[in-house]
SETORZA-905486 format. One record per residue (C-alpha): residue in three letters; x, z negated, y negated. Coordinates in steps of 0.5 Angstrom, whole numbers, padded with zeros to 4 digits, always signed. Example, Ala and Ser with C-alpha at 12.3 -4.5 7.8 and 13.67 -1.06 7.14 Angstrom:
2
ala+0025-0016+0009;ser+0027-0014+0002;
This chain:
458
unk+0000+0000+0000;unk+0002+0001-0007;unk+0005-0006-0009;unk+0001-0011-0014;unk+0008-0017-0013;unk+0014-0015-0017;unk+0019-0011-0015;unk+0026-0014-0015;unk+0033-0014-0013;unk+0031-0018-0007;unk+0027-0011-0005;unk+0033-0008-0004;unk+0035+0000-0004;unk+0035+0000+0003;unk+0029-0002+0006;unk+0026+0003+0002;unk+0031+0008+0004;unk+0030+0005+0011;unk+0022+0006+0010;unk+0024+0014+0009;unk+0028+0015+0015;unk+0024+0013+0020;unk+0018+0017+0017;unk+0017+0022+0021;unk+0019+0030+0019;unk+0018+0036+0021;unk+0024+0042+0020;unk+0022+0048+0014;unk+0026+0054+0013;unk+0029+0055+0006;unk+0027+0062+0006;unk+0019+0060+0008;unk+0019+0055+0001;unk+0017+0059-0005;unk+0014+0056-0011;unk+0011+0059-0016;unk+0010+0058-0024;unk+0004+0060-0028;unk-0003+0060-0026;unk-0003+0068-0025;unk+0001+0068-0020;unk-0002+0062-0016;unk-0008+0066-0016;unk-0005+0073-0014;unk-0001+0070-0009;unk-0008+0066-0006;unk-0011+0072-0006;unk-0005+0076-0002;unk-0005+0072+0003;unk-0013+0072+0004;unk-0012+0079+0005;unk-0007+0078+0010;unk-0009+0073+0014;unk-0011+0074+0021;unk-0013+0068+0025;unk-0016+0063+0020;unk-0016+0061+0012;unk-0019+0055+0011;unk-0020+0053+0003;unk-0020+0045+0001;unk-0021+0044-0006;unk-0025+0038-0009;unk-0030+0045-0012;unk-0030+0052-0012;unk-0034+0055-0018;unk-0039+0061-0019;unk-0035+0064-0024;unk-0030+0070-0024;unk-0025+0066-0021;unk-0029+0063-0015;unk-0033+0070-0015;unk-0026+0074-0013;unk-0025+0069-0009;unk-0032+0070-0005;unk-0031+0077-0004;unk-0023+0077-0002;unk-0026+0073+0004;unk-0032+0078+0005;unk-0027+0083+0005;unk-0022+0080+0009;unk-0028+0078+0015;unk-0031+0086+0015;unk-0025+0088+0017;unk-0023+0083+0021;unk-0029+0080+0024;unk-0025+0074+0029;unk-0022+0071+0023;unk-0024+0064+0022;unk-0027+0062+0015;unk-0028+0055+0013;unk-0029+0053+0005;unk-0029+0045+0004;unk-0031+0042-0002;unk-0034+0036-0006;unk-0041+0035-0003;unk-0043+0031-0010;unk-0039+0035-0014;unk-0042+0042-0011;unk-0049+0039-0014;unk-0048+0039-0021;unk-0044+0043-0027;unk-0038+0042-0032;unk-0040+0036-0035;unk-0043+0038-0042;unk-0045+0044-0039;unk-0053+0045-0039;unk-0053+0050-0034;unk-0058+0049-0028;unk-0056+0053-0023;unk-0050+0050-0019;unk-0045+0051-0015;unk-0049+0049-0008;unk-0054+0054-0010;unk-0049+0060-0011;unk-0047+0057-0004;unk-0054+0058-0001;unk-0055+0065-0005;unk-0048+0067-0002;unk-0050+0066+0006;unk-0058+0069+0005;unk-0054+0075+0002;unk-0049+0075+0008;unk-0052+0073+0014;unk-0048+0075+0019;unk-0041+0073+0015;unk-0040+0067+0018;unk-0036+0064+0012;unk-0038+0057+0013;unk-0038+0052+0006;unk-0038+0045+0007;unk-0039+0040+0003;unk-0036+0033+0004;unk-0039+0026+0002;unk-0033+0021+0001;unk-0038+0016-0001;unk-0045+0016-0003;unk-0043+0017-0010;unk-0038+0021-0014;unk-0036+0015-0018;unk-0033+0011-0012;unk-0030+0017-0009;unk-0029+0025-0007;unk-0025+0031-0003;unk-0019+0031-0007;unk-0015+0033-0001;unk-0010+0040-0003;unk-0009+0046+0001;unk-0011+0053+0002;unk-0008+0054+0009;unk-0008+0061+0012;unk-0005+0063+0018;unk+0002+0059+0018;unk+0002+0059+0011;unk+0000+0053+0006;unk-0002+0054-0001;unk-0001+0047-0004;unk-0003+0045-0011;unk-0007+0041-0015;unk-0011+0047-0017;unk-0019+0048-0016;unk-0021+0055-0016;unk-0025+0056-0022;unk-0023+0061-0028;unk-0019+0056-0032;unk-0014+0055-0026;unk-0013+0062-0024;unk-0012+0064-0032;unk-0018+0070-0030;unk-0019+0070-0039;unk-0015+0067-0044;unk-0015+0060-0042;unk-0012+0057-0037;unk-0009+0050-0034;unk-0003+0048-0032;unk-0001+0046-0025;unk+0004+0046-0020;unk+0005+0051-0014;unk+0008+0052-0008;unk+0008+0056-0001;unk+0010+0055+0005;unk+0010+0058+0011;unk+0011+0053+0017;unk+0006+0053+0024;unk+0007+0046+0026;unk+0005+0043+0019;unk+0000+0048+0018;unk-0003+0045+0026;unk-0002+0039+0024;unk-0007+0040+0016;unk-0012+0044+0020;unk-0013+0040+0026;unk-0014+0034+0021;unk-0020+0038+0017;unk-0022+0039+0024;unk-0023+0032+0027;unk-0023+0027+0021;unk-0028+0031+0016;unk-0032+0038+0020;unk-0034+0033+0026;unk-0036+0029+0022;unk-0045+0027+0022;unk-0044+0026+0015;unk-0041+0033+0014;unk-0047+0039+0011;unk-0046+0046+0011;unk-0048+0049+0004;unk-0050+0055+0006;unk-0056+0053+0010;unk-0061+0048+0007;unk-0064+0046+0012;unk-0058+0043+0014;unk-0057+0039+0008;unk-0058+0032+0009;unk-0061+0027+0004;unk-0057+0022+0001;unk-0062+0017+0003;unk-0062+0018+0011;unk-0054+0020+0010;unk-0051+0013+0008;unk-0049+0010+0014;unk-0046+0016+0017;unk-0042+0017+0010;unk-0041+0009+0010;unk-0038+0011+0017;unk-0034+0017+0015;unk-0030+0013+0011;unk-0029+0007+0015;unk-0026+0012+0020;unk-0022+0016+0015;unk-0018+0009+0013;unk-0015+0010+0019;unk-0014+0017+0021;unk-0007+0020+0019;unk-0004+0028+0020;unk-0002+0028+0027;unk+0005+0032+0029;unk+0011+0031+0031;unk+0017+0030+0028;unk+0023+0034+0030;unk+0028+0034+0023;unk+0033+0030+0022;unk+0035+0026+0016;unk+0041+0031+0014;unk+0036+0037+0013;unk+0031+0040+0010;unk+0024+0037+0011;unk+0017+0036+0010;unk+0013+0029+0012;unk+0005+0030+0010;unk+0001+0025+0008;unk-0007+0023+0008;unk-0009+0017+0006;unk-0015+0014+0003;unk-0016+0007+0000;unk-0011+0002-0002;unk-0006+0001+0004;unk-0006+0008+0007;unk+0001+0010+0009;unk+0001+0015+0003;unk+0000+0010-0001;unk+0007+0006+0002;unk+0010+0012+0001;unk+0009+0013-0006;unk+0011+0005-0007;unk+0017+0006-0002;unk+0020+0013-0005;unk+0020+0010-0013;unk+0023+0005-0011;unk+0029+0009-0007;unk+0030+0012-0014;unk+0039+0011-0015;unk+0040+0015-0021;unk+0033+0018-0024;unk+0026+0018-0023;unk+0022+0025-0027;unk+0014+0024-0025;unk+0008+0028-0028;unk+0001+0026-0029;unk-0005+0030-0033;unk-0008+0023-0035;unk-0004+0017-0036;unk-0008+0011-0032;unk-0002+0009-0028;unk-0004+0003-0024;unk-0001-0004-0026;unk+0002-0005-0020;unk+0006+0001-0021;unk+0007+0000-0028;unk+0011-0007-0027;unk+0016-0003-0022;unk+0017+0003-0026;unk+0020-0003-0032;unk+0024-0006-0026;unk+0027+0000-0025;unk+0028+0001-0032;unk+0031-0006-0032;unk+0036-0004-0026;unk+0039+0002-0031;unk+0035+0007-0028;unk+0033+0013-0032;unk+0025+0016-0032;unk+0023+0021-0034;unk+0015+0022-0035;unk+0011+0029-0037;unk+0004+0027-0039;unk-0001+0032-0042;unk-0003+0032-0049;unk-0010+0029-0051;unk-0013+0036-0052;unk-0010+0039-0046;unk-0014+0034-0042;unk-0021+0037-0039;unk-0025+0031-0042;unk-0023+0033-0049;unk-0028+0036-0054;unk-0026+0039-0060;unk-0030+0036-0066;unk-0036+0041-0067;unk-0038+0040-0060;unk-0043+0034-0058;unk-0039+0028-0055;unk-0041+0024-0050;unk-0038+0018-0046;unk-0033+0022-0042;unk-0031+0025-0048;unk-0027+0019-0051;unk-0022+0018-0044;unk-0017+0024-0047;unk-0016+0017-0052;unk-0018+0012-0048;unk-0010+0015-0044;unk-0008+0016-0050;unk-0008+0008-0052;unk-0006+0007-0045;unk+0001+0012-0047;unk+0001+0008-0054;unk+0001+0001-0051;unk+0006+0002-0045;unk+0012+0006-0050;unk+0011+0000-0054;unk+0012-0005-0050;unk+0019+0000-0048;unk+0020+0002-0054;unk+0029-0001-0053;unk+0029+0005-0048;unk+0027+0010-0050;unk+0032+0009-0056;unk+0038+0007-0052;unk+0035+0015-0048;unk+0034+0011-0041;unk+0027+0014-0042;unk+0024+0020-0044;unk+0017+0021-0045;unk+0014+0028-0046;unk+0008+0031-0048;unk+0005+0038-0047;unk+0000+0042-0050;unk+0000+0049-0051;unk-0006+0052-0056;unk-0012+0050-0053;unk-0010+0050-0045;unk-0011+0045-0040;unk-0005+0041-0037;unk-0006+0039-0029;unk+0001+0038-0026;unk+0003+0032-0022;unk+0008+0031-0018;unk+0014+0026-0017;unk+0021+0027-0016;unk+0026+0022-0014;unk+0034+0023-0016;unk+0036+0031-0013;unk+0033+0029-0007;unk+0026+0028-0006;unk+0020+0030-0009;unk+0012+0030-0007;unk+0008+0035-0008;unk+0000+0032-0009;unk-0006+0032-0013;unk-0006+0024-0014;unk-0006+0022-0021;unk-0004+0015-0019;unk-0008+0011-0022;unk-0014+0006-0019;unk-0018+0012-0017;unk-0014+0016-0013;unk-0011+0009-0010;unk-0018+0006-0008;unk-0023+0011-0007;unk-0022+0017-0007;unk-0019+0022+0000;unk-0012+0024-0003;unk-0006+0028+0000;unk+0001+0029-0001;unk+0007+0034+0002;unk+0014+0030+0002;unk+0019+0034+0002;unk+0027+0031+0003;unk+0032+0036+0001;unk+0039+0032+0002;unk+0043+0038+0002;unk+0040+0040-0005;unk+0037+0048-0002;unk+0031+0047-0006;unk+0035+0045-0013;unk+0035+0052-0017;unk+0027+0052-0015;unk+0026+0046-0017;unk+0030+0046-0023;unk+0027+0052-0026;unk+0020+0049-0024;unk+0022+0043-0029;unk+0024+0048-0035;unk+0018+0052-0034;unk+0014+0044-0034;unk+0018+0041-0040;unk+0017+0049-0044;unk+0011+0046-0048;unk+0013+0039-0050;unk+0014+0035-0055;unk+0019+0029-0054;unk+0016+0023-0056;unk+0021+0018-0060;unk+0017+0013-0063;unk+0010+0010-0060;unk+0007+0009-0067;unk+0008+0017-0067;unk+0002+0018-0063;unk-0005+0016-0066;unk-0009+0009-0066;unk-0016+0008-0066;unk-0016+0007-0074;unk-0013+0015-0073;unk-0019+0017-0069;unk-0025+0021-0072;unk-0031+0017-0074;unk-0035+0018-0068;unk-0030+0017-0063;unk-0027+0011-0067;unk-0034+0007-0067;unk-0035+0008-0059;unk-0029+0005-0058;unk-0030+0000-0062;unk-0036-0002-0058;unk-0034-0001-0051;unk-0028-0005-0052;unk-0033-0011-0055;unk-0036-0011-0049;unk-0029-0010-0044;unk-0032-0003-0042;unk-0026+0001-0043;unk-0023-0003-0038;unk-0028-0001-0034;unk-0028+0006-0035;unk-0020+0006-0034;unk-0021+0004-0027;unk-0026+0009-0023;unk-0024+0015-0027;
């Protein structure tokens, strides 16, 4: 589990690093790992690999949307069955999420019922859209597992597949990238989707509303899925010794899942330099204490966190604001506080924040990468959300000879390209800054300790 106890010198570097070791790995060839550095190759590349494929595609995404995006993706897959009719199609997503729209969207045709139109205009494709339920309400927990997996090939990024991640229009958000071609790790994300989500009750086909199952005579069996996905991890066999290149998958739901130690026992294995990335900062506290331990020890950090107006949540002031919309300053206030505090560090150039926006684009990357050893691919955003509630994943790649580091060194510079460094924590805005009607809201939320409450489930 992530830690809430300080970490300290007794917890040595050792039993961290022993922690690493003994995690199982499975072998990957240098040439079948590629990364990618801009939306639009990640979705020509997605959409490549579909009309390739030959035996199965299985898309895992907390949404896939009924736009342009999601619209290219539908027909490659409806294409790519036509002309090979024994391939497997299988689409996962949020079952909560597929009922409703964009927040502050009015539209009231959803994603579930672009499904349903979807399987009564093709009824003999067989491309099955299933909706996972990972709690009986989305605020305490949804799909948000990553993955195309396609033959021997896995797609991973935190990316869901709509307009703005594909950059289809002129808008786009910012994610990380990454292809790998590896049959044993593509095995183990497909068997797991297999035995842990597809068998379960709990599932529903969304292209069938006779199938669909009413939230009222389904909670004990999503009470049951949970319960059972607290205890289910990828199931393979590891066959990489430490010294070569090497990838450990992880899965994990709630605070003591294996994903979770291993996120605690990698940033503490950190000798020299930690660098992480997060959209939105909301770090747990227990997370918060172990990075001020490392800074203590004279590790150097360095934090990559998205403007307030490259958040998904941010709305623009002619536009109406509603509660969501004043998270952007909520994290803004959390970044603020938490440079304060550690202000002698970023003078002394121990660590470095830096803060991306470009125009009015979105930024989504997430990832941690340890010394020039280590780095963690995931959509999890570290905070108490993706901590407790909802279904997580991650692909750890240990690298000891340094194969991958030209890549990960241009994937960084391509990160840090829009980004400004923040040298002072009075350089970003306070609540006195705010516009009017964001200033009054926050003012009474934290009245009544309601801003805590917001920052802990979302």
């Amino acid at each position: 589990m992530i830690r809430s106890k300080k970490y300290n010198k007794s917890d040595t570097y050792d039993s961290h690093q022993k922690f690493l070791m003994e995690l199982p790995k499975i072998i990957q060839k240098i040439d079948h790992f590629k990364i990618l550095y801009s939306p639009k190759e990640f979705s020509d590349e997605l959409l490549y690999s579909i009309s390739k494929a030959y035996n199965h595609i299985c898309l895992v995404t907390l949404y896939l949307d009924g736009d342009q995006g999601g619209k290219k993706i539908i027909d490659a897959l409806l294409q790519v069955k036509k002309l090979r009719p024994q391939i497997k199609i299988k689409i996962l997503v949020d079952w909560h999420r597929a009922q409703r729209n964009r927040i502050g969207s009015s539209k009231e045709y959803t994603n579930m019922d672009w499904y349903a139109d979807i399987v009564k205009k093709y009824p003999n494709t067989e491309i099955a859209i299933y909706g996972i339920p990972i709690n009986i309400n989305e605020i305490l927990g949804v799909l948000h597992l990553k993955g195309c997996i396609i033959d021997d090939k896995i797609l991973y990024s935190g990316a869901n597949l709509s307009d703005e991640y594909l950059h289809i229009n002129t808008k786009y958000r910012y994610d990380r990238y990454h292809v790998i071609r590896n049959q044993q790790l593509s095995d183990s994300m497909l068997n797991y989707i297999d035995e842990a989500l597809l068998s379960s009750k709990a599932t529903n086909n969304l292209g069938y509303e006779h199938s669909l199952k009413k939230l009222s005579k389904n909670r004990n069996r999503i009470r049951l899925l949970r319960r059972n996905l607290r205890k289910i991890c990828y199931c393979y066999h590891g066959n990489a010794e430490f010294n070569e290149l090497a990838i450990a998958p992880l899965v994990g739901l709630g605070k003591n899942s294996t994903l979770n130690q291993t996120i605690y026992h990698l940033i503490c294995s950190t000798k020299n330099k930690i660098i992480l990335c997060t959209p939105y900062f909301n770090i747990s506290n227990a997370l918060i204490r172990t990075f001020i331990c490392l800074l203590n020890q004279g590790i150097k950090m360095e934090i990559i966190v998205g403007d307030k107006i490259a958040n998904d949540f941010y709305v623009p002031a002619h536009q109406p604001f509603t509660l969501m919309s004043s998270l952007p300053y909520l994290y803004e206030l959390n970044l603020r506080y938490f440079l304060k505090k550690l202000q002698k560090y970023i003078d002394n150039k121990q660590l470095t924040v830096r803060m991306w926006r470009e125009g009015n684009n979105g930024y989504h990357v997430k990832g941690i990468w340890i010394d020039d050893e280590w780095q963690l691919l995931t959509g999890n955003n570290l905070n108490l959300r993706a901590i407790r509630f909802d279904l997580e994943n991650a692909l750890l790649i240990h690298d000891p000879c340094k194969a991958l580091l030209q890549q990960k060194n241009k994937e960084l510079n391509n990160i840090r390209t829009h980004t400004n460094i923040i040298t002072h924590y009075a350089s970003l805005q306070q609540i006195s800054d705010y516009p009017t009607r964001v200033r009054q809201l926050l003012y009474r939320m934290h009245k009544i300790r309601f801003d805590r409450l917001i920052i802990r489930i979302l």
